[in-house]
C-alpha positions in Angstrom: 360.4 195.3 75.7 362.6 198.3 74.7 366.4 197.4 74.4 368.8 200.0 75.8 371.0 199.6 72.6 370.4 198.1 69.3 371.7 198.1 65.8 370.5 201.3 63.8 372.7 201.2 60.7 370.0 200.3 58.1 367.4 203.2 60.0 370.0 205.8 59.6 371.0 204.3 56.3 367.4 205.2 54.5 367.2 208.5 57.3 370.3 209.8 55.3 369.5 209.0 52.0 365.7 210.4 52.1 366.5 213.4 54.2 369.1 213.9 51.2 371.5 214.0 55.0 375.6 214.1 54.7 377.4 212.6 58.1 377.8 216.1 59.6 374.8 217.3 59.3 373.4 214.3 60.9 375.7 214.6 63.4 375.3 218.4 64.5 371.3 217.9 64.4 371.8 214.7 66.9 374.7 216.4 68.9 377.3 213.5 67.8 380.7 213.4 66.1 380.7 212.5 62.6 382.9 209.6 63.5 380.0 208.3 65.8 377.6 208.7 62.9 379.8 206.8 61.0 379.7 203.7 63.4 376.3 203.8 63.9 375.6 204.5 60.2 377.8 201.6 59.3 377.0 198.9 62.4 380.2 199.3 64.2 378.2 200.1 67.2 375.3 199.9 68.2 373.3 203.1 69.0 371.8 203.9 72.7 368.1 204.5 73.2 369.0 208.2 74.5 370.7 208.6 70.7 367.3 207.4 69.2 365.3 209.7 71.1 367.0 212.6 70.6 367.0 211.8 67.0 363.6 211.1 66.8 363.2 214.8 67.6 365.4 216.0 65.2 363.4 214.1 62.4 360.0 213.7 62.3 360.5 210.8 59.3 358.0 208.2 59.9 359.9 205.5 58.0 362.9 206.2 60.2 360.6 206.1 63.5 359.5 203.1 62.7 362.2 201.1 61.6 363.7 202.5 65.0 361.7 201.2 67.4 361.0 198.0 64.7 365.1 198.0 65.8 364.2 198.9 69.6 361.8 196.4 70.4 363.7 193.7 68.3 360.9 193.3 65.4 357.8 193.6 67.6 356.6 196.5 65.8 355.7 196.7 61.8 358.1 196.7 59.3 358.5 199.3 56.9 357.8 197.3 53.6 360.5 198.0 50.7 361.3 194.9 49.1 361.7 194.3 45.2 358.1 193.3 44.8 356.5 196.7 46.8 355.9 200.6 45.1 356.0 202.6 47.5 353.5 204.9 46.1 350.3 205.8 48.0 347.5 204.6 45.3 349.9 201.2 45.4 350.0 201.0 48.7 346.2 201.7 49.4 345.3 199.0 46.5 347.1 196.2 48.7 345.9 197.6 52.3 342.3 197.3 50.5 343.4 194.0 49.3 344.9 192.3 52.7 341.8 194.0 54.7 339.1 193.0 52.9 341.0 189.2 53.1 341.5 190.0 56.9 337.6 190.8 56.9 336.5 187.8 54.8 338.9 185.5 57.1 337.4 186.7 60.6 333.4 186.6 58.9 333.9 182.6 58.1 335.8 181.8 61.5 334.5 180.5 64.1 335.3 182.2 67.2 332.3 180.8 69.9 334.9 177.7 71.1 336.8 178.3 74.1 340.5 179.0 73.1 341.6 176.2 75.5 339.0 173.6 73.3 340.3 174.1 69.8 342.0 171.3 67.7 344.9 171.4 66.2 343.4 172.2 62.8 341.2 174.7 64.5 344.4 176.2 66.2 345.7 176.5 62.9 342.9 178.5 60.9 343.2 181.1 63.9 346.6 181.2 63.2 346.2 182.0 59.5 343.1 184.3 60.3 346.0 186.1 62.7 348.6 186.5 60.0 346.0 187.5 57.7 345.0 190.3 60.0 348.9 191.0 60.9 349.6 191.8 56.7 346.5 194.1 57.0 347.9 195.9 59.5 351.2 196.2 58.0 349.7 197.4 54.9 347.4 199.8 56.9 350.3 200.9 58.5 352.7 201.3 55.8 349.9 203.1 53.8 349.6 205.7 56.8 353.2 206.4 56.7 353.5 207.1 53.2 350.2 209.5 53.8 352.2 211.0 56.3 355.3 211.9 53.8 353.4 212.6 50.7 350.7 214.9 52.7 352.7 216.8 55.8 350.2 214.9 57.9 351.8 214.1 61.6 350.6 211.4 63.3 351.3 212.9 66.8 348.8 215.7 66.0 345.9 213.3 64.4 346.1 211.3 67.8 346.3 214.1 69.9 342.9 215.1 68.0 341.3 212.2 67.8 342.1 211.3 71.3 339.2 212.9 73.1 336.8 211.1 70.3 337.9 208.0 70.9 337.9 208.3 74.7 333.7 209.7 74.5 333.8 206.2 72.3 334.6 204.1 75.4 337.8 202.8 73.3 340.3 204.7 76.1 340.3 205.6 79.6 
């Protein structure tokens, strides 16, 4: 699932320009040459998971985490959305998550979910599918929304699960 290599240049792309980063400094706080920074930076090679770890630790920039391991898993994991059409402020952000999960909700409260998976039609197949993507651009939004929480509030996400944790496992949720 996670590939031993992959291409990092647009990660440490928006790393650099929202840690306000030069090449060197990059590269002393990941213990690389600048010249290796500049191939990864630029996509002349591809950077090793042990480089990702390590500068995961150095920066604790959600944006960068993810589109790492979006990078690291090949595009399992959710995107971080910055297209043309998407403000990345939080009260934009939240109006949308609000938007797709309330669809999300809607989609799963008229579906039908009593028929065996193996029994569906083709049409039936379908409206699962579009109930799945409806929940998937929830998520993204959900998750987009937390990130942008994260940078705007100092909140880390390692701590609020570590805290949460015990809750969740009292919950039945986790073992």
């Amino acid at each position: 699932m996670f590939e031993k290599s992959a291409d990092a240049s647009k990660a440490l792309q928006n790393l650099i320009e929202n840690e306000k980063l030069t090449n060197e400094q990059l590269a002393l706080d990941i213990k690389l040459s600048p010249q290796m920074v500049s191939h990864l930076k630029n996509g002349r090679r591809p950077m090793q998971r042990d480089i990702a770890q390590a500068s995961m630790q150095a920066y604790e920039n959600t944006e960068y985490m993810a589109d790492l391991m979006r990078a690291f898993t090949s595009g399992l994991t959710t995107p971080v959305l910055r297209g043309k059409n998407i403000e990345r402020h939080r009260m934009a952000l939240a109006a949308n998550a609000t938007k797709e999960m309330q669809e999300a909700i809607e989609g799963v409260k008229n579906m039908v979910l009593v028929k065996p998976p193996g029994t569906l039609d083709k049409d039936e197949l379908q409206e699962v599918e579009a109930i799945y993507d409806e929940i998937l651009e929830a998520n993204i939004f959900g998750e987009n929304l937390l990130m942008q929480l994260e940078n705007d509030y100092g909140i880390s996400r390692k701590k609020r699960v570590r805290i949460n944790e015990p809750r969740w496992k009292a919950r039945g949720w986790l073992q």
